[in-house]
LUMFI-285763 format. One line per field, with one value per atom (N, C-alpha, C): residue in one letter; x, y, z; atom name. Coordinates in nm, 3 decimals. Example, Ala and Ser with C-alpha at 12.3 -4.5 7.8 and 13.67 -1.06 7.14 Angstrom:
2
code = A;A;A;S;S;S
east = 1.319;1.230;1.320;1.285;1.367;1.290
north = -0.569;-0.450;-0.330;-0.225;-0.106;0.003
up = 0.780;0.780;0.780;0.708;0.714;0.787
site = N;CA;C;N;CA;C
This chain:
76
code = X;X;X;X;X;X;X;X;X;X;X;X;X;X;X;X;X;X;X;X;X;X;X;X;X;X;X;X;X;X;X;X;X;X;X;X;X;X;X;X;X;X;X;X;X;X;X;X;X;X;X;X;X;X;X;X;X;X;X;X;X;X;X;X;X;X;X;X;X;X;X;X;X;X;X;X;X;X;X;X;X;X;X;X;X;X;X;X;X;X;X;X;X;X;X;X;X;X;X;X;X;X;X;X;X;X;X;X;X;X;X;X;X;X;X;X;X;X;X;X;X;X;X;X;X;X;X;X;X;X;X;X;X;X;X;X;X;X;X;X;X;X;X;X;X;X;X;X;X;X;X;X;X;X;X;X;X;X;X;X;X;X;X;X;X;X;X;X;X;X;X;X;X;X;X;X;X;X;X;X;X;X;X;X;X;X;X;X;X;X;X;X;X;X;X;X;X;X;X;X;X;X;X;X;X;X;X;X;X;X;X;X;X;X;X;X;X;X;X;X;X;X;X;X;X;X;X;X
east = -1.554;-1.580;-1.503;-1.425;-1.339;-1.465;-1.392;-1.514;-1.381;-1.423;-1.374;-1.246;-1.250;-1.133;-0.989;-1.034;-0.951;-0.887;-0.939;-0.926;-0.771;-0.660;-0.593;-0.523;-0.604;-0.545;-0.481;-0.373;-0.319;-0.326;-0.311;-0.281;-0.139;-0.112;0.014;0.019;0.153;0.212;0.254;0.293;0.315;0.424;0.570;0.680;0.606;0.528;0.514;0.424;0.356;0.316;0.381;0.501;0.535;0.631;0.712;0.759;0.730;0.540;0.406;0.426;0.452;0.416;0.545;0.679;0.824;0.794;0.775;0.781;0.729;0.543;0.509;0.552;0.640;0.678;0.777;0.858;0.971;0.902;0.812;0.757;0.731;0.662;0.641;0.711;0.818;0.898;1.020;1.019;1.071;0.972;0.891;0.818;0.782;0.785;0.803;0.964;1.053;1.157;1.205;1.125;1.115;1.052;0.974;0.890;0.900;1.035;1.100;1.201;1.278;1.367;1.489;1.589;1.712;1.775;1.651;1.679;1.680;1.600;1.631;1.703;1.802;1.848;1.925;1.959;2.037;1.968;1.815;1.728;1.712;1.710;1.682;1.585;1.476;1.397;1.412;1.492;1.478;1.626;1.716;1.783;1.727;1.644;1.585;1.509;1.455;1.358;1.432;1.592;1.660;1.763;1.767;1.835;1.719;1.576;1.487;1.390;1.442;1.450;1.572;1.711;1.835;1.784;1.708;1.710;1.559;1.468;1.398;1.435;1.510;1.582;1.688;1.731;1.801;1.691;1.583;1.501;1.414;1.419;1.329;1.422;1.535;1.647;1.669;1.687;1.671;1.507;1.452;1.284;1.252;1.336;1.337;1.430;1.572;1.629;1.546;1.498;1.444;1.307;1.243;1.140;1.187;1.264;1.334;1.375;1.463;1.507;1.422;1.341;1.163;1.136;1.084;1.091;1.105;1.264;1.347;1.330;1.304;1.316;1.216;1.085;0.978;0.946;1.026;1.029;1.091;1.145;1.251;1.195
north = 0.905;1.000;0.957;1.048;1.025;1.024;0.957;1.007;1.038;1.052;1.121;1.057;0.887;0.845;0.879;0.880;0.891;1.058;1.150;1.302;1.303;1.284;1.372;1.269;1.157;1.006;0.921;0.898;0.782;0.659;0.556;0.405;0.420;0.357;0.305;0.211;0.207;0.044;-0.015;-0.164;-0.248;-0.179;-0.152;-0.092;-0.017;0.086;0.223;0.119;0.051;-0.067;-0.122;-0.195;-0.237;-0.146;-0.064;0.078;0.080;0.138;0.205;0.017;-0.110;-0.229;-0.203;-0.208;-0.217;-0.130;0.049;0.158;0.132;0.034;0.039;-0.083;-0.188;-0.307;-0.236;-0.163;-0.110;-0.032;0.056;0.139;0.026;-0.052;-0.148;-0.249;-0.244;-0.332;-0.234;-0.125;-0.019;0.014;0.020;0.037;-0.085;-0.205;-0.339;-0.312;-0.288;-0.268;-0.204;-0.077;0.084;0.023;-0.038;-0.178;-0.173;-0.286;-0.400;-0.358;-0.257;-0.204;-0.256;-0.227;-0.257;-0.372;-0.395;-0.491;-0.592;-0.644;-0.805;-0.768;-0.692;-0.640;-0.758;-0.860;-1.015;-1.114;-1.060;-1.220;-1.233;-1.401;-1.386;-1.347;-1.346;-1.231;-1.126;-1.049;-0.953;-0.875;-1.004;-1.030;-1.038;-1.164;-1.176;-1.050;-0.993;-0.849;-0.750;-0.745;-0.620;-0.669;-0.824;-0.847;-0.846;-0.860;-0.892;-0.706;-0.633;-0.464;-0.433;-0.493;-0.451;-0.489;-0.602;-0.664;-0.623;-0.509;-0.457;-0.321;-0.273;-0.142;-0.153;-0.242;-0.260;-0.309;-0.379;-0.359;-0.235;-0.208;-0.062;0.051;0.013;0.131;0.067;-0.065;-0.115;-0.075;-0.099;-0.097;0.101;0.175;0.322;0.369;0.285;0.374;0.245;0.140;0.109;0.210;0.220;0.336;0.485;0.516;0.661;0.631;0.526;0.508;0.517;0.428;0.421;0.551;0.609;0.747;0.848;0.832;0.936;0.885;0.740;0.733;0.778;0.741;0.798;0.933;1.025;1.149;1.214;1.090;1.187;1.144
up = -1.617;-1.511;-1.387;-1.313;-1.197;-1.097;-0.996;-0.820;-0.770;-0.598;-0.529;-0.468;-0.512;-0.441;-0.534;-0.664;-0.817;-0.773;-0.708;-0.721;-0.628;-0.670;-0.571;-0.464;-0.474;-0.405;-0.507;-0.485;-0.553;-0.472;-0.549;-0.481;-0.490;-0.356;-0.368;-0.424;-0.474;-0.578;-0.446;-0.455;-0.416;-0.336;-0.361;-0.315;-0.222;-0.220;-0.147;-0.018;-0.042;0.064;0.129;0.093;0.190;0.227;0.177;0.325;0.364;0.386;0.541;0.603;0.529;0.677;0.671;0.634;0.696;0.833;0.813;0.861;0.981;0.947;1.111;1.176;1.106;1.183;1.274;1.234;1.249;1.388;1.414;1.468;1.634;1.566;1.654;1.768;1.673;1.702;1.805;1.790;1.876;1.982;1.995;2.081;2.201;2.109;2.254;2.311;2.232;2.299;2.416;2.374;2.454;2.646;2.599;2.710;2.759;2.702;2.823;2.884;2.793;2.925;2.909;3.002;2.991;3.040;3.207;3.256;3.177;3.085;3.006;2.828;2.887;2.756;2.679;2.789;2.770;2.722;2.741;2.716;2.565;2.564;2.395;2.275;2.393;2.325;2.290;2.366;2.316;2.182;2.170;2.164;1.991;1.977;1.878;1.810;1.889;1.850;1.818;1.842;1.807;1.643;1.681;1.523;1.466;1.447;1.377;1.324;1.418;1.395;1.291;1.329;1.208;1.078;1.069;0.931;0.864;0.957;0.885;0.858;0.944;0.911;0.775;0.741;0.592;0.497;0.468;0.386;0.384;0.470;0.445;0.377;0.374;0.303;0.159;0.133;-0.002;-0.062;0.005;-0.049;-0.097;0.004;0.009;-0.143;-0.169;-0.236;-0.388;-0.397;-0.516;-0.550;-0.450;-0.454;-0.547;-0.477;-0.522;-0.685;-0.688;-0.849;-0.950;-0.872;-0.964;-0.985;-0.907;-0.917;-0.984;-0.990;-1.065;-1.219;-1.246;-1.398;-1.436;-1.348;-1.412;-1.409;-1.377;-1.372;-1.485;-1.553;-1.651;-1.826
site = N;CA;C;N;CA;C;N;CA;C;N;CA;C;N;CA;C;N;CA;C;N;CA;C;N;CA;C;N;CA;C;N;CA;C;N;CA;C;N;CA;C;N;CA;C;N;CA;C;N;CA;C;N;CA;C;N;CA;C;N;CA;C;N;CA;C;N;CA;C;N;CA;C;N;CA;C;N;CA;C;N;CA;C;N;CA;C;N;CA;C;N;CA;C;N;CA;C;N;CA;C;N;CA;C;N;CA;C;N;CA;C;N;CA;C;N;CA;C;N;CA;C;N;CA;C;N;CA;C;N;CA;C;N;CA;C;N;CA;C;N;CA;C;N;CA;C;N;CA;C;N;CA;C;N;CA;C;N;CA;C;N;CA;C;N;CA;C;N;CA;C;N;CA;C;N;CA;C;N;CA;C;N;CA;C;N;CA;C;N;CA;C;N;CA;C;N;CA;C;N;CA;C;N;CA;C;N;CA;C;N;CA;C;N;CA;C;N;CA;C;N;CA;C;N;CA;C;N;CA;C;N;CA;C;N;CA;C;N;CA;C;N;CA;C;N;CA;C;N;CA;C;N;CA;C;N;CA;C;N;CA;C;N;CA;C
């Protein structure tokens, strides 16, 4: 017998998980940026926070197109 969480909700797999934490690190991590502003656009903080945004913005596109592949095989 199904209940109500089984109806219409799936679990995400592991992959589809960490996209939503990439997605909101990513979210986050734009948003301290948005912050601080331009004035300490030199400091190494923030410096650190914008290479440490590039290198979640490329796993979230590897993690996106392994997602999709998955996907498509199991679609076919």
């Amino acid at each position: 017998m199904s209940n109500a969480r089984n109806m219409g909700h799936r679990e995400p797999n592991g992959e589809r998980r960490e996209l939503v934490r990439l997605v909101r690190r990513i979210q986050t991590l734009t948003v301290e940026l948005d912050h601080v502003g331009r004035q300490t656009a030199a400091s190494p903080e923030v410096q650190a926070k914008e290479r440490t945004l590039e290198q979640l913005r490329w796993r979230l596109a590897a993690v996106a197109r392994r997602t999709a592949t998955e996907s498509l095989g199991n679609a076919a």
